[in-house]
C-alpha positions as CSV (number, residue, x, y, z in Angstrom):
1,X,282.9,-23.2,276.8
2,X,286.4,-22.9,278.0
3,X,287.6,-23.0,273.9
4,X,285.5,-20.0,273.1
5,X,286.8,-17.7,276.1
6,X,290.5,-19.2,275.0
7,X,290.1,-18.1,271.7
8,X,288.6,-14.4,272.5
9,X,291.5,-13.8,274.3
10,X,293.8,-14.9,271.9
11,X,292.1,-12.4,269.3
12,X,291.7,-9.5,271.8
13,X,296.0,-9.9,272.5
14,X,296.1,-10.5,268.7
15,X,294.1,-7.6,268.6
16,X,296.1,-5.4,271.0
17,X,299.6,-6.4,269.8
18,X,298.3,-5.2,266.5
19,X,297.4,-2.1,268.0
20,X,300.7,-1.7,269.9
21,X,302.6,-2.3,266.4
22,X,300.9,0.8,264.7
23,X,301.1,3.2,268.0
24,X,305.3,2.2,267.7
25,X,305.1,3.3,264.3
26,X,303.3,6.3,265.0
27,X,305.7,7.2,267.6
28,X,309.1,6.9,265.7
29,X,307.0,8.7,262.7
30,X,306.6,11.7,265.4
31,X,309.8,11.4,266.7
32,X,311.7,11.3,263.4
33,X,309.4,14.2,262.3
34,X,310.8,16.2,265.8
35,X,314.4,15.7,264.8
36,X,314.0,17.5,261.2
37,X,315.4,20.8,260.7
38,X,312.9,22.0,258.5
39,X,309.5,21.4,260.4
40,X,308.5,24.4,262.2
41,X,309.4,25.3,266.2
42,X,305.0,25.0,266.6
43,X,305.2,21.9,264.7
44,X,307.4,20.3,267.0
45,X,305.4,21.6,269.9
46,X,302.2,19.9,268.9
47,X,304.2,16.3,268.3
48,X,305.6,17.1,271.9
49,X,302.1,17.9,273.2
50,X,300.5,14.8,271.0
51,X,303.0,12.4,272.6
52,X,303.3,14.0,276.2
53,X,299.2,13.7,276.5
54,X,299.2,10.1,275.0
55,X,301.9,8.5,277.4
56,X,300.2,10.5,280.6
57,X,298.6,8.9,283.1
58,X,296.8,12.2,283.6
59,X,293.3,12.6,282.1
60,X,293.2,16.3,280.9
61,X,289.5,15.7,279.7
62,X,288.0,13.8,282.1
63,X,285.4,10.9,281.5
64,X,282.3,10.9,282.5
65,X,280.6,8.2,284.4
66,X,276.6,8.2,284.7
């Protein structure tokens, strides 16, 4: 019993470090994207927006619990 709860959780970090991998490449994708001179101004305020409202602990649409 104690093997299979030891090996979800070494799939669901497996899982999340996976996860955490793409989101860093995202990230410098956005931010090397920002730092271009020929991207428009409203370009690089949606890639501030996009990364502002992922890193906030602020919920702008809230969830709803039944």
């Amino acid at each position: 019993m104690i093997n299979i709860i030891i090996k979800r959780l070494k799939m669901t970090f497996n899982n999340l470090k996976i996860t955490i991998k793409k989101l860093k490449k995202e990230i410098k994708a956005l931010y090397l994207a920002s730092k271009r001179r020929d991207v428009p101004w409203y370009a690089k305020l949606v890639i501030l927006l996009v990364v502002g409202y992922a890193l906030s602990p602020i919920d702008l649409i809230p969830d709803f619990i039944p």
